[in-house]
C-alpha positions, -999 to 999 in steps of 0.1 A, spaced: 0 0 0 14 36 -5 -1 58 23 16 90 26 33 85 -3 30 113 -26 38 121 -60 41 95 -89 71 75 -102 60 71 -137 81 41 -142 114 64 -138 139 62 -115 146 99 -90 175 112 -117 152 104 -141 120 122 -129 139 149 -117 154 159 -156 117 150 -169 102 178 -153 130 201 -156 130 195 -190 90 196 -191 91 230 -170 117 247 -192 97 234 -224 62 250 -207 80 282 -199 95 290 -231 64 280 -258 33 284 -234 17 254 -236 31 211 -244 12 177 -248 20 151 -224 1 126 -205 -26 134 -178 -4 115 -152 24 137 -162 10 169 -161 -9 162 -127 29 159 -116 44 188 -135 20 215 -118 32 209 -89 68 218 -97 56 244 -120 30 270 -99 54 272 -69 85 285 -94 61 309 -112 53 324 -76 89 326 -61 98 345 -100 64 371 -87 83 377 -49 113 385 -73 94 413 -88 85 425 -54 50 415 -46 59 387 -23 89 392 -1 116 400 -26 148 426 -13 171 408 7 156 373 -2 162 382 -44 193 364 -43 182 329 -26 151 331 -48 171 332 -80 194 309 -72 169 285 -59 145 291 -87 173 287 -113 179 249 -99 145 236 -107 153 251 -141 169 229 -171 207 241 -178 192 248 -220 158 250 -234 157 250 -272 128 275 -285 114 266 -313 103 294 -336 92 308 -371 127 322 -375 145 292 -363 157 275 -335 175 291 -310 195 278 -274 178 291 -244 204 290 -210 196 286 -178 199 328 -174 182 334 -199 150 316 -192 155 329 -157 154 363 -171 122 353 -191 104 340 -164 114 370 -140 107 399 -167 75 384 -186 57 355 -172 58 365 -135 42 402 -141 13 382 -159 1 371 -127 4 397 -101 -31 393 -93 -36 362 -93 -28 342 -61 -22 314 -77 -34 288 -110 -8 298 -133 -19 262 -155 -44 248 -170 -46 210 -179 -73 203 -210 -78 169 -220 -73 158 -259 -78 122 -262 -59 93 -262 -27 80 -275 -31 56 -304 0 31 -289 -13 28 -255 -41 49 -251 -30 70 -227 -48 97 -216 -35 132 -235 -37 167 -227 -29 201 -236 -8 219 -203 -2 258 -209 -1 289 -192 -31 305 -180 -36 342 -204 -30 369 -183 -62 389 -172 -79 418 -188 -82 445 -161 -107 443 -137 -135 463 -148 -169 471 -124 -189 443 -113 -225 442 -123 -249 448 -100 -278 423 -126 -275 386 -109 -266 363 -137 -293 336 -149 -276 307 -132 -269 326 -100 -312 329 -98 -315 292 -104 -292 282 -72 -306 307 -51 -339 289 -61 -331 258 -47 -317 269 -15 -353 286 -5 -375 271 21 -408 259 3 -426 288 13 -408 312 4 -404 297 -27 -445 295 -32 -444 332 -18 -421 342 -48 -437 325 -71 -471 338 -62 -459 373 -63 -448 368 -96 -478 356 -113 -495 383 -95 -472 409 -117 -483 388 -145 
């Protein structure tokens, strides 16, 4: 039995695993979204939220100052040493630096807002070989700027409020509606 055992071999030993998702997060910073497996990707957002939120307390909204220097370093270890970046113009070498510098200068200030989330995992289909489970894992956009809240309730927010009311409320409600009728 594996009680209290978290996270997921996937078949690999701890080397293994631990360049897989290096190798995964490096790939999901630099093009925005990969296919992989369900099982994998599960995994992968685990390793991936909490570097996208130390990179926002380098940009100052968590912590940051004295602590820059620990978070960099730190953050730069879950990081692959290259990522190659794929592109009309043609493939280029990514460092270590420079997808520090990336993540640090333009997918960090995506989400100061948000508190966290930074993935989304949609489901594809299935692998022809061994139909495995296959999905699409990419970054969440960043938001549009807040604009006022409405002050009309949305149509599903009156049919949940509906079935919370005591019955006769609910027959009071309805009465005074046909009445208006």
């Amino acid at each position: 039995m594996r009680h209290r055992k978290s996270g997921r071999k996937l078949g690999r030993n701890a080397a293994h695993r631990r360049a897989l998702f290096r190798n995964m997060t490096g790939s999901l910073l630099v093009h925005g979204r990969i296919e992989t497996t369900l099982a994998k990707a599960k995994e992968l957002r685990g390793h991936v939220e909490p570097i996208i939120t130390k990179a926002r307390g380098l940009r100052g909204e968590i912590g940051g100052g004295e602590r820059a220097l620990h978070l960099r370093r730190l953050i730069a270890s879950r990081l692959p040493t290259a990522v190659t970046a794929h592109s009309p113009d043609g493939d280029r070498l990514l460092t270590r630096r420079n997808l520090l510098t990336m993540l640090i200068d333009e997918i960090a200030p995506r989400y100061v807002g948000r508190p966290g989330g930074y993935t989304r995992i949609r489901r594809v289909g299935f692998r022809k070989g061994d139909n495995a489970p296959l999905v699409v894992m990419e970054l969440v956009p960043a938001e549009a700027p807040a604009e006022k809240p409405s002050t009309k309730q949305p149509a599903g927010r009156r049919k949940a409020a509906f079935f919370r009311r005591g019955k006769a409320e609910a027959t009071a409600q309805d009465e005074a509606r046909e009445k208006k009728r």
